[in-house]
N, C-alpha and C positions, 0 to 999 in steps of 0.2 A: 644909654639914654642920657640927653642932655639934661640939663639943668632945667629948662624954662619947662622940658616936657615931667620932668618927674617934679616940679613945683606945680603944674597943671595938673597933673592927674592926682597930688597931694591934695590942692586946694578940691576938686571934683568930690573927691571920697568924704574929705572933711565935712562940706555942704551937704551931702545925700547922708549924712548924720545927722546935721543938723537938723534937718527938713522932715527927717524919719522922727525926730523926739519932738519936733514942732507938733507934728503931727498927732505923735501918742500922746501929748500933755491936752492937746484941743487946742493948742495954737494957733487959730484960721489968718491973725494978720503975720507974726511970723513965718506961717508955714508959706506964706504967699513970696514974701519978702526971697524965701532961701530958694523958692522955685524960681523964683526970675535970675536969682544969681548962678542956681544948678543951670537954666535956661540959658543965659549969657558966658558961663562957663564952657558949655557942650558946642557952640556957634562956635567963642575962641579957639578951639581942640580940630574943630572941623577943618577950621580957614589956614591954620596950621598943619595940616597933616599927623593931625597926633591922636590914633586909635582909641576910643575908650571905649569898646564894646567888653571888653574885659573887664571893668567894671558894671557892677548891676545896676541896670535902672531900678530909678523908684517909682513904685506902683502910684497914680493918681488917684 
């Protein structure tokens, strides 16, 4: 695994954390914030060829 893919799938996990405790805290404008970055994360990963079904989505 290259670098940019295991900094992508680092940065992914990182966010679907962040977004999960946005979440449980009642977060609504952070949780929004970490979904357009998990959102714009999963598009980059695509356009690249770089799998993340291996990582778990987060439930909406």
């Amino acid at each position: 695994m290259d670098a940019f893919t295991a900094g992508l799938l680092q940065r992914i996990r990182a966010t679907e954390t962040d977004l999960t405790r946005a979440r449980e805290t009642g977060d609504d404008f952070l949780a929004d914030v970490e979904q357009a970055e998990l959102d714009d994360l999963r598009r980059l990963a695509a356009e690249h060829g770089v799998e993340v079904s291996s990582i778990s989505p987060v439930s909406v």
